[in-house]
N, C-alpha and C positions, 0 to 999 in steps of 0.2 A: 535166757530172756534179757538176763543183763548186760550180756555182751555186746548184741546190738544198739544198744540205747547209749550205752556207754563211748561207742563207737561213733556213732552219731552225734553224740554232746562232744569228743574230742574232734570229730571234722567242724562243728559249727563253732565251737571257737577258734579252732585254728586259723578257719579262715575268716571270722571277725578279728583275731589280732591282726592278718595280713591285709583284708579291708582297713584298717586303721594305721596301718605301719605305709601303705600304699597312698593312703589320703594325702598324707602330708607331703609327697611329691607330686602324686599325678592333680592332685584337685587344681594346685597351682600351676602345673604346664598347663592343662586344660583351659584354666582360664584364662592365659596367657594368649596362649591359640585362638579363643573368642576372641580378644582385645582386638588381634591381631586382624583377624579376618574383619572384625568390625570396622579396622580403621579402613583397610584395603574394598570394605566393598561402599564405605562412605566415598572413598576416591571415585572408584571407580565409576559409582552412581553419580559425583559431580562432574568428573570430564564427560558423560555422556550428555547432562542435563545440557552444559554450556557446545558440546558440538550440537544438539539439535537446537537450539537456538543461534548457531552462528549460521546454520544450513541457510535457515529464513531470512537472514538480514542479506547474504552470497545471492537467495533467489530475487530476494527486491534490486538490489542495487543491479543483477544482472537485464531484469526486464526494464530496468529504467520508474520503474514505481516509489513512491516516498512515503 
């Protein structure tokens, strides 16, 4: 009966030290990789905003409208 339980309490901390020995690297790649994507998808949502607003000023000046 003690063997299992025994078993059990050494896999659950083992893999709490490795959760916590892992943290300190992956937490911060992780966030890094947000940052990252955050910047690129702020980019990329601005050059979209500013080409559909340039679409409409290309369609006015093209029909001759002001």
């Amino acid at each position: 009966m003690a063997k299992p339980l025994l078993q059990l309490a050494a896999v659950g901390v083992a893999g709490f030290a490795l959760w916590k020995l892992a943290s300190f690297i992956l937490f911060p790649v992780l966030m890094l990789a947000f940052k990252i994507a955050l910047v690129v998808g702020i980019v990329m949502f601005a050059i979209w905003f500013f080409k559909k607003n340039d679409n409409k000023k290309k369609d006015d000046t093209a029909t001759g409208d002001v």
